[in-house]
C-alpha positions in Angstrom: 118.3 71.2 105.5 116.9 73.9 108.1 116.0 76.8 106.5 118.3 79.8 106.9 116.8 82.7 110.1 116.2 85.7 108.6 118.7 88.7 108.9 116.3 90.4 111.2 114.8 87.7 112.5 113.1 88.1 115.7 114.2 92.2 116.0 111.5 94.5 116.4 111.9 97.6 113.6 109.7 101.2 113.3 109.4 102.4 110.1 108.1 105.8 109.8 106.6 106.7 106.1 105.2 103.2 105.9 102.4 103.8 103.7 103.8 104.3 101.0 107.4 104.0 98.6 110.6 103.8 100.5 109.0 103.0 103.5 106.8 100.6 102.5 108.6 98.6 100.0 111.1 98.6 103.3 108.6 97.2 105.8 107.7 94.3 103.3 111.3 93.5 103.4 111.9 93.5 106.7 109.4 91.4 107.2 110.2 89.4 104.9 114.1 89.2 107.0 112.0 87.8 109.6 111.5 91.1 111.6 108.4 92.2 113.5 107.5 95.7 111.6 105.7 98.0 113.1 104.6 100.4 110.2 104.1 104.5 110.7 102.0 107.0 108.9 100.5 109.8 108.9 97.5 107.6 107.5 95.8 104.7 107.8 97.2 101.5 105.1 100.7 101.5 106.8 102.8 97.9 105.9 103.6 96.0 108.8 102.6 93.4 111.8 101.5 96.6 113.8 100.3 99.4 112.0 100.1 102.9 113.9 99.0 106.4 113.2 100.7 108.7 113.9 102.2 112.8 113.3 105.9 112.3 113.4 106.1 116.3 114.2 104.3 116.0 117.6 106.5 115.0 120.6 103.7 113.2 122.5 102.5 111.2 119.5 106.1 110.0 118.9 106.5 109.0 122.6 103.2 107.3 122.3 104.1 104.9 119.1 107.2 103.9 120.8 105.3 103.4 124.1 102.8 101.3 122.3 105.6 99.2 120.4 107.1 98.4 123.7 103.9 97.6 125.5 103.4 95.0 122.0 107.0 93.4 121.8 108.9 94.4 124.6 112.1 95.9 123.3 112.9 98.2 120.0 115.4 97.3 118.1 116.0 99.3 114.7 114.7 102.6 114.0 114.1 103.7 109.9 113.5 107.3 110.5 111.8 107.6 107.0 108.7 109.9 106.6 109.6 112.9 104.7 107.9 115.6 102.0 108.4 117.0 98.9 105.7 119.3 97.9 106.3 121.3 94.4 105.4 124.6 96.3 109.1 124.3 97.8 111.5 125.5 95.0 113.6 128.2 94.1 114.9 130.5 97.6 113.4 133.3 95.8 109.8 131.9 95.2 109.4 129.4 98.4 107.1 130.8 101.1 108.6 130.6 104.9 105.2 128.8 105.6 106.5 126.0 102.6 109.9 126.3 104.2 108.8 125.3 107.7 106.4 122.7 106.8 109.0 121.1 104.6 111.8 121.5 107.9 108.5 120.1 110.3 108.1 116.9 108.9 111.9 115.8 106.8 113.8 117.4 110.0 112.1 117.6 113.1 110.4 114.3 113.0 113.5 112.5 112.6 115.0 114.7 115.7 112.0 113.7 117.5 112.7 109.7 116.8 115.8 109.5 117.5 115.3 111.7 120.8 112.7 109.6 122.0 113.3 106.3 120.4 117.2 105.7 120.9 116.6 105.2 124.7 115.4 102.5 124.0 117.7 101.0 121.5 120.0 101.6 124.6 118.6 99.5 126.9 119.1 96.4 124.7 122.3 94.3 126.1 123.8 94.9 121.8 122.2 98.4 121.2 120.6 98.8 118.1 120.6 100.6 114.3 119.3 103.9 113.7 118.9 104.9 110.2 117.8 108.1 108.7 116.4 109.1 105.4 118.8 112.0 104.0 119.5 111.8 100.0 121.8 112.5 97.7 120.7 116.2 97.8 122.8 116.3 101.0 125.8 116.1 99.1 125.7 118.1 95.8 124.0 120.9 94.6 120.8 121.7 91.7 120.1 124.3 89.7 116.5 123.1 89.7 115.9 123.9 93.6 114.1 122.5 96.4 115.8 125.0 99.0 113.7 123.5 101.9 113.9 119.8 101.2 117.9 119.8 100.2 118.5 121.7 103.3 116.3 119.3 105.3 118.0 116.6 104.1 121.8 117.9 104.8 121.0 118.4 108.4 119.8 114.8 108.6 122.8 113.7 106.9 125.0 116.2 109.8 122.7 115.2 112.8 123.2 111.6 112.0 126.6 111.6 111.7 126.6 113.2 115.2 124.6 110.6 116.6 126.4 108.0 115.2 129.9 109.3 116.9 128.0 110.0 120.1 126.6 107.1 120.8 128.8 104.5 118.7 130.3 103.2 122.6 126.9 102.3 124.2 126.1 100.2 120.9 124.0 102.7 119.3 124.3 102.9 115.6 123.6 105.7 113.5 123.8 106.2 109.8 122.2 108.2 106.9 120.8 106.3 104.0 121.3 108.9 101.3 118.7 107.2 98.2 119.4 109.4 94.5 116.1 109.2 92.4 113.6 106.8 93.3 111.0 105.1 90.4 107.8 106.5 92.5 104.0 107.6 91.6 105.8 111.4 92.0 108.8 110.8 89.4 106.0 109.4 87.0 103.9 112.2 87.5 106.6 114.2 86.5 107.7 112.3 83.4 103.7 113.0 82.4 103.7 116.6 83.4 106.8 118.0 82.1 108.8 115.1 80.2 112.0 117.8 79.7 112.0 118.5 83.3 112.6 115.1 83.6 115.2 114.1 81.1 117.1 116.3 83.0 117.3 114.4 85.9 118.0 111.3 84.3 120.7 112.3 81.9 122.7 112.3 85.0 122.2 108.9 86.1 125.5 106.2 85.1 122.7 103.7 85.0 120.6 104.9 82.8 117.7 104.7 85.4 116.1 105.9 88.3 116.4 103.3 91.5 113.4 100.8 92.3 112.1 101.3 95.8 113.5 97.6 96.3 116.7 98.8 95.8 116.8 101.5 98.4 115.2 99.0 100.6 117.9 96.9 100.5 120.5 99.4 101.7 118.5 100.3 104.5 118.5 95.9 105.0 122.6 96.0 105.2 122.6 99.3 107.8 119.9 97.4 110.0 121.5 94.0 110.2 124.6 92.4 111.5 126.5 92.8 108.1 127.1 96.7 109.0 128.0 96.4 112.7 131.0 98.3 112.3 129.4 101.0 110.5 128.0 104.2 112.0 127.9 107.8 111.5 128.2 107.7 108.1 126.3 108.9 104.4 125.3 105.7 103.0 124.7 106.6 99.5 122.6 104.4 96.7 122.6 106.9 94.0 123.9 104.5 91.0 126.9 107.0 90.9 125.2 109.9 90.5 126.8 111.7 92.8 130.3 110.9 92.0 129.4 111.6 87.8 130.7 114.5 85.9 130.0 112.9 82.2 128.0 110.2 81.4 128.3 107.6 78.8 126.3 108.5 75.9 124.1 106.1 74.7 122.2 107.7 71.5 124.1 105.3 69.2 123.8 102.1 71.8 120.9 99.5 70.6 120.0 99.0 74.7 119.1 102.3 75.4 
């Protein structure tokens, strides 16, 4: 028996924020789907079959990847609009600098204006369109009393300028979605589990699951909104949060022998 093609096989996909997490985990999935990656970072050690440097906050440098993609495969096909910050200098409104503020807004907001502006021509020009899919989170939807003013309201205009898109240019084939990811299991949720172990329990008392999400896991929803299986879906908050979002209690597990 001929082994089954790949859900991406033979599309050509930028990932921005490839070095690392989310983006990463992503690019080795995609791949792995039988996609041609082309990994983007600010650094050097991106995942993929092309790997680029590149400062998603500079117009010419984003023009340039895309222009160099092109030039190597001919056509784009799916855009993961991923790269994004969350420095612990952007917290509370009344403590957060304007200079933290409009770093954070630079690199989670701009650079994703940036790629779609100059990378959805070309998902146009294909004869069936393309996917576009942005990294918002679950921030975008519900509020904390432990801020990140800068980086939750990054995040909700992604999750409002996607939607837009995604009703814009839903005719001309052009898909558009937010991929809204709750707590990831990364090196920067450890760190904090070290650090402050109480600032952390906080965070996961919320969680139906018990658990934050595996990078693997958030991978695979951005999988579903860049392959066939979603072509009907656009302009929407894709949300893998393990129900965090839509929790008031959760069970209590102090007397459960799993937990």
């Amino acid at each position: 028996m001929a082994e089954r093609p790949g859900r991406l096989e033979g599309r050509v996909c930028v990932i921005t924020g490839a070095a690392s997490g989310i983006g990463a985990e992503t690019a080795r999935l995609f791949a792995a789907e039988g996609a041609h990656v082309v990994g983007v970072d600010l650094t050097e050690g991106s995942e993929g079959e092309l790997k680029i440097v590149a400062d998603v906050t500079d117009p010419e440098q984003v023009e340039g990847m895309y222009a160099q993609t092109r030039e190597r495969y001919g056509k784009i096909d799916v855009l993961f609009n991923n790269a994004g910050i969350n420095p612990p200098e952007d917290a509370s409104i009344l403590d957060t600098s304007l200079e933290v503020f409009q770093k954070v807004q630079d690199v989670n907001l701009r650079s994703v204006f940036l790629c779609c502006k100059y990378g959805i021509p070309h998902l146009l020009e294909n004869e069936n369109g393309g996917s576009v899919i942005n990294t918002a989170s679950f921030v975008a939807v519900m509020g904390a009393a432990v801020s990140q003013i800068s980086y939750t309201a990054s995040k909700g205009a992604v999750l409002a300028m996607s939607r837009e898109l995604g009703v814009e240019f839903a005719h001309r084939g052009v898909r558009v979605n937010s991929l809204c990811p709750g707590p990831v299991d990364t090196p920067l949720l450890q760190e904090l589990f070290a650090s402050d172990p109480k600032k952390a329990a906080r965070r996961l008392v919320h969680l139906p699951f018990g658990r934050f999400a595996l990078a693997k896991e958030i991978a695979n929803g951005a999988l579903f909104l860049a392959g066939e299986e979603s072509s009907y879906v656009t302009a929407s908050s894709f949300l893998v949060d393990g129900g965090l979002s839509q929790a008031y209690l959760t069970p209590d597990t102090s007397d459960d022998p799993q937990y």
